[in-house]
C-alpha positions in Angstrom: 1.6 -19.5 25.3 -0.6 -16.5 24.4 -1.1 -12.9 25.9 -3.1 -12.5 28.9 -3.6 -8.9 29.6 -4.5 -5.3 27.3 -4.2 -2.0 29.3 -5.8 0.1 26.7 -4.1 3.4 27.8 -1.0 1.9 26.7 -1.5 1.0 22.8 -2.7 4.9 23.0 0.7 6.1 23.5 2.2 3.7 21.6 -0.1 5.4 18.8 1.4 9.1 19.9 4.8 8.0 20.2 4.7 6.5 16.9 3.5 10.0 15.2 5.9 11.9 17.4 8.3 10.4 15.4 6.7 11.0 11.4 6.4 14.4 12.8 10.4 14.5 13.9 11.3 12.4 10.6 9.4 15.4 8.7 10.5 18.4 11.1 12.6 20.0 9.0 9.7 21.3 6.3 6.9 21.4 9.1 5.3 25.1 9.4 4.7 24.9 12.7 7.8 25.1 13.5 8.1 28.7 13.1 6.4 28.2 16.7 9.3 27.9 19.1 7.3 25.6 21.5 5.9 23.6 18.4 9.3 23.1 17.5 11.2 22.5 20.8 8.7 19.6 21.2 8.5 18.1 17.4 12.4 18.1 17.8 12.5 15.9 20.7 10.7 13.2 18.8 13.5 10.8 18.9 12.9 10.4 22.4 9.5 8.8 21.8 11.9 5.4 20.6 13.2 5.1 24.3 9.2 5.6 25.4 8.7 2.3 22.7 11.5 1.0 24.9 10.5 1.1 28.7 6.9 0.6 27.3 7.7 -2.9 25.3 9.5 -3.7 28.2 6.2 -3.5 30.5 3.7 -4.5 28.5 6.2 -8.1 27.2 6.7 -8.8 31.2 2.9 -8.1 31.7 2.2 -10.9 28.6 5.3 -13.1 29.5 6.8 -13.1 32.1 5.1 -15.3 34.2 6.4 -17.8 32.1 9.8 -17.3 32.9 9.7 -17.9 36.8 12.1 -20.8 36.4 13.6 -21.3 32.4 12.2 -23.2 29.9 13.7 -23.8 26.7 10.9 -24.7 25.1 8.3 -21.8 26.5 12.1 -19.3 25.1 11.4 -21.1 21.6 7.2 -20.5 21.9 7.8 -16.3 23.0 10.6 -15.7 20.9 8.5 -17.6 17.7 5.1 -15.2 18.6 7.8 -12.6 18.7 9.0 -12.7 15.8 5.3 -13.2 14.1 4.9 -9.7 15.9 7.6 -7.9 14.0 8.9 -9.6 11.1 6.5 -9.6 8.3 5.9 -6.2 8.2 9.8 -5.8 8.8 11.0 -7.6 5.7 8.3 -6.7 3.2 9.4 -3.4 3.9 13.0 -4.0 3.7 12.4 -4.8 0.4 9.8 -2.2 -0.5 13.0 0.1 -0.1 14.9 -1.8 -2.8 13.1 0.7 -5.3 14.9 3.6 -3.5 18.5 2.7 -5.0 17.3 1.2 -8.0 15.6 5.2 -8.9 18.4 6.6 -7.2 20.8 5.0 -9.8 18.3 6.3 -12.9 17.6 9.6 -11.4 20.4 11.0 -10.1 23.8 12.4 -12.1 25.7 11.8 -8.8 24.0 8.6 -7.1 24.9 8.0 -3.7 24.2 4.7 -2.8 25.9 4.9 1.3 22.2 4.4 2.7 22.0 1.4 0.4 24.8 -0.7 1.8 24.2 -4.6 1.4 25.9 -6.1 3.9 23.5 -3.6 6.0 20.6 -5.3 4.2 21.7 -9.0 4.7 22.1 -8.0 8.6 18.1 -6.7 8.4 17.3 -9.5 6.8 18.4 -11.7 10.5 17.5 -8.7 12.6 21.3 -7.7 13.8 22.0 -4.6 11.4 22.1 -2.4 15.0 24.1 -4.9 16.6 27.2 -3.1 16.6 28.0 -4.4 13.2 27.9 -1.3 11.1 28.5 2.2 12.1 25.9 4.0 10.4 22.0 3.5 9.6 20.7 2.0 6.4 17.8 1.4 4.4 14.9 1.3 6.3 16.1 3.7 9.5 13.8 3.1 11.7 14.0 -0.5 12.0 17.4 0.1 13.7 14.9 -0.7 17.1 13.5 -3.4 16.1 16.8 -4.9 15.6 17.8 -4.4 19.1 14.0 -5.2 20.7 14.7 -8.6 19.0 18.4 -8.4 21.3 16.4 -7.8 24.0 13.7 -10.6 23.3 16.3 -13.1 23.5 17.8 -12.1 26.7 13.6 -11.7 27.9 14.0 -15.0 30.5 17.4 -13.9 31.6 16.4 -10.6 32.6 13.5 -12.3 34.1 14.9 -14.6 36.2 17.3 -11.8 37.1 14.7 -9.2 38.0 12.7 -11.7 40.2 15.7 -12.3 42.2 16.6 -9.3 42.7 13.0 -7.0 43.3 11.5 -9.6 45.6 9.2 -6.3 47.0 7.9 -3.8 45.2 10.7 -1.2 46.6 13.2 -3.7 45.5 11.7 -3.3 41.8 11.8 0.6 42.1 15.5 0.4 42.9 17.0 -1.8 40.6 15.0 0.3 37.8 16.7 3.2 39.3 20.1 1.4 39.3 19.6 0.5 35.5 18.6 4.8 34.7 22.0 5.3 36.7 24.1 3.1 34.5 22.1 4.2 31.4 23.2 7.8 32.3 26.7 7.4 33.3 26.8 5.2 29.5 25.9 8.1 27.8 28.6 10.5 29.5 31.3 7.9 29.0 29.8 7.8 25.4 29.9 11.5 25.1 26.5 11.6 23.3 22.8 12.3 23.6 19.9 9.7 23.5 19.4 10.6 19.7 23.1 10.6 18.1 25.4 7.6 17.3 22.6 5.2 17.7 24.5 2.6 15.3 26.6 2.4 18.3 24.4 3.0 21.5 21.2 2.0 20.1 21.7 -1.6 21.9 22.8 -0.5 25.6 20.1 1.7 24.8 17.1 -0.5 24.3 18.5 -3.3 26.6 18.7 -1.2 29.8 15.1 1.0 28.9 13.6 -2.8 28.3 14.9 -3.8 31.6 13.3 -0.7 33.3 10.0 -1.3 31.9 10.2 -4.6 33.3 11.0 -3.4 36.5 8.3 -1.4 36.6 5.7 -4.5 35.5 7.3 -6.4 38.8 6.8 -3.1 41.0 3.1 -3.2 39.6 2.5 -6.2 39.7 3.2 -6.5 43.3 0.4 -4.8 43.9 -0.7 -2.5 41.3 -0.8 1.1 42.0 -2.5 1.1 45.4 -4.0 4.8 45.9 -5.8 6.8 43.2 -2.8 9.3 44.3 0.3 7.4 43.3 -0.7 7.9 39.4 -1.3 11.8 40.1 1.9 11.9 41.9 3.7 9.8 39.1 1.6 12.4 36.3 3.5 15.4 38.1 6.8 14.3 38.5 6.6 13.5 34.6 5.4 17.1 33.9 8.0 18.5 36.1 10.9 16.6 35.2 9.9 17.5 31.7 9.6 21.5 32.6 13.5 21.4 34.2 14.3 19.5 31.2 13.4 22.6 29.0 14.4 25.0 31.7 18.2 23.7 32.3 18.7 22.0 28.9 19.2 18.8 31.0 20.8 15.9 29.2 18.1 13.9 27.7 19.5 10.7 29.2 19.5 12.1 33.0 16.1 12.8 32.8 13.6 11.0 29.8 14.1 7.2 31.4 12.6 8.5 34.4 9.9 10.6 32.8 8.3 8.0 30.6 8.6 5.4 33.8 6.4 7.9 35.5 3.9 8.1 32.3 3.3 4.4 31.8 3.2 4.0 36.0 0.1 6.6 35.6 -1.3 4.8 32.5 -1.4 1.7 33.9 -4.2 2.6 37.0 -7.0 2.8 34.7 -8.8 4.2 37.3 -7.4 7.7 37.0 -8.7 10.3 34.8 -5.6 10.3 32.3 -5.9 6.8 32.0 -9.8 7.1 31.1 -9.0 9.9 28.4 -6.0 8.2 26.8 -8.5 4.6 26.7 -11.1 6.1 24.1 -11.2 4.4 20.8 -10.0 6.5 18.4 -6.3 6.8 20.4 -6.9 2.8 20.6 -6.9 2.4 17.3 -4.3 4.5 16.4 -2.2 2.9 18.7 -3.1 -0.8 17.1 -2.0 -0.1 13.8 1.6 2.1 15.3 4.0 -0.2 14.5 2.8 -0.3 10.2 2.6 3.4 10.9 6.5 3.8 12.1 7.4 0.9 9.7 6.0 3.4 6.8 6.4 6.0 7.2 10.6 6.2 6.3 9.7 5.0 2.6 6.9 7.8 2.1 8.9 10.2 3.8 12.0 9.3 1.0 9.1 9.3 -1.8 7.3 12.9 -1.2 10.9 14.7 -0.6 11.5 13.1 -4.0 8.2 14.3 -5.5 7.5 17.0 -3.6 10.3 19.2 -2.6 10.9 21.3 -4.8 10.2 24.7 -6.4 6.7 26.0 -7.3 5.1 23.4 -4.7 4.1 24.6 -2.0 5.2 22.9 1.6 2.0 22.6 3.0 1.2 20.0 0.1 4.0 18.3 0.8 3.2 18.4 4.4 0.0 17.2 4.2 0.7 14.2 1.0 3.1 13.3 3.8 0.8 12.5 6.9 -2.0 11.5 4.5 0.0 8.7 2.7 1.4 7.5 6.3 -2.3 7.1 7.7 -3.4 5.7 4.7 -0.9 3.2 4.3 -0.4 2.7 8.0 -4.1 1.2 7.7 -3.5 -1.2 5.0 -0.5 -2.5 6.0 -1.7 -2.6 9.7 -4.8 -5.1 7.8 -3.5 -6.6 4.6 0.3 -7.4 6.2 1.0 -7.1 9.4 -2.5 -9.1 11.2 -2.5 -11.7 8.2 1.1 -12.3 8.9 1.3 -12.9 12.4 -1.8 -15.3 12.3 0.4 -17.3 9.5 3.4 -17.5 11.5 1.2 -18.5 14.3 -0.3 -20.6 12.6 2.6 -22.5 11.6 3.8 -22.7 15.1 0.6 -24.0 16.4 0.1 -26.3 13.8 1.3 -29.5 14.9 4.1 -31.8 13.1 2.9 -35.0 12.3 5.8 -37.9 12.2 3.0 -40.7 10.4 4.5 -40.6 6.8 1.0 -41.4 5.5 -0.7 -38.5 7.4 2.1 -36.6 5.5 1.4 -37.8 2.4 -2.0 -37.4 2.6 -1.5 -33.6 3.4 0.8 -33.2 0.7 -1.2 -34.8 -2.0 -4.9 -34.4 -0.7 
């Protein structure tokens, strides 16, 4: 099992959407915010998490799932293993980068408050499930809250799949059913009483689940034959812009209206014969998009690190504003070379590596 397909439009976004969110994670000591539209935008940033969503979603059913036609245990066991290469060295090595945040907490501080630092929190990390609906708060490392429920949504990948096939046999079939699942996302929300962005320790998994399954719906609508006319992905770059103009207009609830405008952004992304597509393909987006995922893993611990350092009287903000994005790029780089490539070719590597059951072949590989 491998990948089979790279739409480069979409690891560009993936880049954007990752640095909507340092910029959201920061917002509060960001000048620019004295700029109402600056502002009104960098405040939304938590939306860019249910772009990660829909986008995952797509891009995993445009890898994968033409494995899961019909269910096989053992191809479950080969996507949920590259998976989890994917996500989980970075993840941990992280998780316990942020040890050192309680550890000078308790030196530092007269009145230490350690309710970030929980440890059955960290335990749950460790096995992915601390956004399972375990705990009712964030800890440690807060934006790896998604990657706990991406992993959810991993393993229910084939069911979803076989589901979806069933279901979207057409390409208008696929279009509904994603429509269905914005419905049911929307009436979750009012029954939760909530926005997209609050009590995500206990939405944060019907969240991710149903914006997966959209994305998926929109590979199968794709898929069944692409986007046909050059039109369809100015059509689908309109409705996004509008949708996004009423949103700021009416003051719209976030989760009547952002599923469907990131559905229309990755349906025009994906014809990479359209002019957006083009611009949002050049190298420098690319690459910023390939190392996003070091980049939102980071950039928590260096935002806890320069408002520790930095934030305070007789420094100015723009310093700490600008240690800030400097130390996320940086580091996003090196941990995007020295961690997270090296570690998914390991854990590849031991997955591909095959078992021998000759006790003398063992042996000799054991004691060369």
């Amino acid at each position: 099992m491998s990948p089979s397909q790279d739409i480069r439009a979409l690891t560009s976004i993936r880049g954007i959407a990752a640095w909507w969110i340092v910029l959201f994670h920061f917002r509060e000591y960001l000048p620019v915010l004295d700029n109402a539209s600056t502002g009104y935008v960098i405040g939304r940033g938590y939306l860019a998490v249910d772009l990660f969503f829909e986008l995952s979603g797509f891009v995993i059913a445009l890898n994968y799932g033409k494995f899961f036609r019909h269910f096989s245990m053992g191809e479950w066991f080969r996507f949920l293993g590259r998976r989890l290469a994917r996500i989980y060295p970075l993840h941990i090595l992280m998780l316990f980068i942020f040890l050192l945040n309680p550890l000078v907490i308790g030196v530092l501080a007269s009145r230490p408050d350690f309710e970030r630092y929980d440890p059955g929190y960290f335990v749950l990390s460790i096995f992915l499930m601390q956004n399972w609906g375990f705990k009712h708060l964030l800890a440690w490392n807060i934006p790896a809250w998604s990657i706990s429920t991406e992993w959810m949504a991993y393993l229910l990948f084939p069911a979803i799949c076989w589901i979806t096939i069933r279901f979207a046999r057409s390409r208008g079939h696929s279009f509904l059913l994603a429509g269905l699942l914005m419905a049911v996302l929307a009436a979750g929300f009012m029954a939760f009483h909530t926005a997209l962005g609050e009590a995500v320790a206990r939405t944060g998994l019907f969240r991710c689940v149903l914006e997966f399954w959209i994305g998926i719906c929109l590979y199968y609508a794709w898929s069944a034959g692409g986007v046909r006319k050059a039109y369809e992905s100015h059509i689908a770059l309109a409705l996004a812009v509008v949708c996004c103009v009423l949103y700021a207009i009416f003051h719209l609830p976030d989760f009547t209206i952002a599923p469907f405008v990131f559905f229309c952004l990755i349906y025009a992304l994906v014809d990479q014969r359209s002019f957006f597509s083009k611009v949002m393909s050049n190298r420098v987006l690319e690459f910023v998009g390939l190392i996003s995922y070091s980049t939102y893993m980071v950039h928590y611990f260096i935002r806890d690190w320069i408002k520790l350092l930095l934030i305070r009287d007789g420094i100015p903000i723009v310093v700490a504003v600008l240690s800030y994005i400097a130390f996320t790029a940086v580091a996003s780089v090196i941990l995007y070379r020295y961690v997270e490539v090296p570690g998914r070719s390991f854990f590849r590597g031991l997955m591909n590596s095959p078992v021998s059951l000759d006790p003398k072949r063992v042996q000799r590989r054991q004691f060369p």
